[in-house]
N, C-alpha and C positions, 0 to 999 in steps of 0.2 A: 694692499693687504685685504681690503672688504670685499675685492674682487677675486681672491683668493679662495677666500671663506667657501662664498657663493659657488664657486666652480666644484671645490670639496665636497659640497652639498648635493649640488645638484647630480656628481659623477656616484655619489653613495646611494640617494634616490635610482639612478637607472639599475647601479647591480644589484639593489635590493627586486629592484621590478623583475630584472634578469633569474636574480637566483629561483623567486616565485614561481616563473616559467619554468627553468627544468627541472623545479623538483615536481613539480606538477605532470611534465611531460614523462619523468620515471617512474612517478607511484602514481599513476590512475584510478580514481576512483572505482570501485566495483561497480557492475550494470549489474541494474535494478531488472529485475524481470517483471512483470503484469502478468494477467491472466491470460495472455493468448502467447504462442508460442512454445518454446522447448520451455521446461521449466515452470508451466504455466498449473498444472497440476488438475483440469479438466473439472473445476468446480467454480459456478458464480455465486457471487455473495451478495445480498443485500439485506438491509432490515425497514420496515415501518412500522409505522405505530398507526397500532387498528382505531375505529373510531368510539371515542366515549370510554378508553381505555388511557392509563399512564402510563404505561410501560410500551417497548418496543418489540417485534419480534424478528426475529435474525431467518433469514430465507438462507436456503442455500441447495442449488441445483447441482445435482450429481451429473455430469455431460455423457459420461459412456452408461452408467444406469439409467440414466432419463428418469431421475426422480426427484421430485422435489420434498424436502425435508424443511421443519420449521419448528426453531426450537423460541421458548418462551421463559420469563423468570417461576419458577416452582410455587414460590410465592414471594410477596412482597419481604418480606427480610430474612430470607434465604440467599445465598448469592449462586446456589443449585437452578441449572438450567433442566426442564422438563424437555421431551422432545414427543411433536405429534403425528401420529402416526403419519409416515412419509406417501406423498402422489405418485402415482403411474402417470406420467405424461406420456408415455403414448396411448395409453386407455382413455384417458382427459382430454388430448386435443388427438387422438389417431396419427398413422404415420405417413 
């Protein structure tokens, strides 16, 4: 009978493992895209924080304008982003 149990057990373990499998193999998670490729939308991002400052500032490169843009907080308890006048990288480093 205890050997019984066991066998129950263990055969309800594999088609739980089983079911996980093709439901997994039918509904595929969505791909993720990044920034390079179709989808990618031709802008990089990043932010750092300047020195001797608290706050961060958000970079972000335009790829087919070649500019670079940098937005900062407006002021400290505003939650309004200011933006500074944007770079000409090809004027800044030539082409």
């Amino acid at each position: 009978m205890n050997m019984k149990r066991s066998l129950i057990a263990i055969l309800t373990g594999i088609n739980v493992v089983l079911l996980i499998l093709l439901v997994s193999s039918i509904a595929p998670l969505p791909t993720a895209f990044a920034q390079a490729g179709r989808g990618g939308g031709g802008y990089i991002c990043a932010t750092a924080k300047p020195s001797g400052r608290t706050f961060e500032v958000f970079y972000m490169i335009d790829l087919a304008a070649r500019k670079l843009h940098a937005f900062y907080p407006a002021s400290p308890q505003s939650k309004q982003f200011a933006h500074a006048d944007p770079r000409d990288l090809d004027k800044d480093f030539g082409k």
